[in-house]
Structures are given as C-alpha cells and as structure tokens.
C-alpha positions in Angstrom: 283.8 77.8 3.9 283.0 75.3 1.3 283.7 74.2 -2.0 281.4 74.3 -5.3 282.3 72.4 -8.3 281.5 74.4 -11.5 281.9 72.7 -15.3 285.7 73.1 -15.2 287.0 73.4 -11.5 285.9 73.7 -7.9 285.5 77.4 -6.2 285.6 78.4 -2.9 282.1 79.5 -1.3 280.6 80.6 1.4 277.2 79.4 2.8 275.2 81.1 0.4 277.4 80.8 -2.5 279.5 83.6 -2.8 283.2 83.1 -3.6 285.3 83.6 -1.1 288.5 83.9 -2.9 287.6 86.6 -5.7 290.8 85.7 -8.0 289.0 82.6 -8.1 286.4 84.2 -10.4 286.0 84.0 -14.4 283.2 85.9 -16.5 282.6 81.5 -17.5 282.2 81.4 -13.7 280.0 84.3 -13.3 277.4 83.2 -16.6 277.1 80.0 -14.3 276.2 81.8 -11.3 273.7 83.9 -13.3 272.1 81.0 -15.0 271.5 79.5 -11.4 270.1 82.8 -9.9 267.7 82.5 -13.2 269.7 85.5 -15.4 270.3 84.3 -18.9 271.5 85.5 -20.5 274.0 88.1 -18.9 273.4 91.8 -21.2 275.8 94.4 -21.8 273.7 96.0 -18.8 274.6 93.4 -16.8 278.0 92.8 -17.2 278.4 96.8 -16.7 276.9 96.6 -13.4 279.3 92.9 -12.5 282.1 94.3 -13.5 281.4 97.7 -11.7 280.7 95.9 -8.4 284.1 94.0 -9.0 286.5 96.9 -9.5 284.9 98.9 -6.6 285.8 95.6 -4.5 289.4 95.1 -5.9 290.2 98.8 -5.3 288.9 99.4 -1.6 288.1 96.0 -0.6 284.6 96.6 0.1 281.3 96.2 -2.7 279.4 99.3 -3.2 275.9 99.2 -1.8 272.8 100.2 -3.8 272.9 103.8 -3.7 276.5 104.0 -5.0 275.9 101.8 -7.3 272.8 103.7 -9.0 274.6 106.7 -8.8 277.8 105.8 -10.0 277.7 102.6 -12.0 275.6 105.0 -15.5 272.8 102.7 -14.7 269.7 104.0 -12.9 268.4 102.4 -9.5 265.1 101.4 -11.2 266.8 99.3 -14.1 269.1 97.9 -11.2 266.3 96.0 -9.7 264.5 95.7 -13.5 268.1 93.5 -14.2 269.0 92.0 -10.8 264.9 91.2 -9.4 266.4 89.5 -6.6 268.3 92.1 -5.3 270.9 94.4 -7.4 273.8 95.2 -5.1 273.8 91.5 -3.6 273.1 89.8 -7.1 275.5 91.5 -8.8 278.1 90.6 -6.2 277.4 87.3 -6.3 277.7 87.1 -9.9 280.8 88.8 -9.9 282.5 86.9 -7.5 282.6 89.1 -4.3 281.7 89.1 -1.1 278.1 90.1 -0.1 278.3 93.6 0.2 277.2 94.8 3.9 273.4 95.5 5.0 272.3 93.1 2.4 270.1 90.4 3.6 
C-alpha cells in the first residue's frame, strides 16, 4: 500500500491508484481522480454510474463487473464505455473509490 497526497489530505492507494480504504473517499476526491484519468468534467451520467459502483461495493463488498453494471445501473453498456473510454467498470471504481473490481485488467 501507499500513500497519495490529494489538495487537502493524503489517501491510501494501491499500486495503481485505487483507494484502499473506501471511507477515505469524497466526491472532491473522486473529481481529482477523474481529472487525472482525463474526465472533466464528471456528468450527471457519470456520477450515476460512481455512485452505483459505490453502493454495490458498500453493500456486498465486492464492485459490480460490466454486465451488471449495464444492466442494472439505467445506463446502457455502449454509453458505459462512451463515458468511461478507458474501461467502465474499472474507471468507475477507481473514481469512486473502490477496489478494482475482479477480471479487470
């Protein structure tokens, strides 16, 4: 584990930037990581899909992968990767401050 410092305090992250400690997280926090990954700024679109990913993860400790996430979040797999170019489900975990979801590379 490591430590990244963001405008207002330091975060714990793992090797490719994902928090490792999601009560660590802030929607502040999670613009920052967006900016970085080159999303700027965050839509309602997004912040539907962050906060989706996020609430899936409190609730049964694991992120949703892609195909839960198309079918369940009210936003269709196509616009997924139309917000999140880089990679929806892992993106949108990152931004959200939760562990890469499994199977993503």
């Amino acid at each position: 584990m490591t430590t990244a410092v963001t405008a207002d305090r330091t975060v714990d992250v793992d090797a490719e930037g994902f928090l490792q400690k999601p009560e660590q997280w802030t929607e502040d926090l999670a613009a920052g990581i967006a900016r970085g990954e080159g999303i700027d700024p965050l839509t309602d679109r997004h912040w539907l899909v962050v906060r989706f990913m996020r609430e899936r993860y409190l609730q049964n400790g694991q992120a949703p992968t892609i195909r839960t996430l198309g079918r369940e979040s009210g936003v269709s797999t196509k616009e997924l990767y139309q917000l999140f170019p880089k990679g929806p489900a892992k993106l949108a975990a990152k931004i959200g401050g939760i562990p890469k979801p499994h199977g993503c590379i």
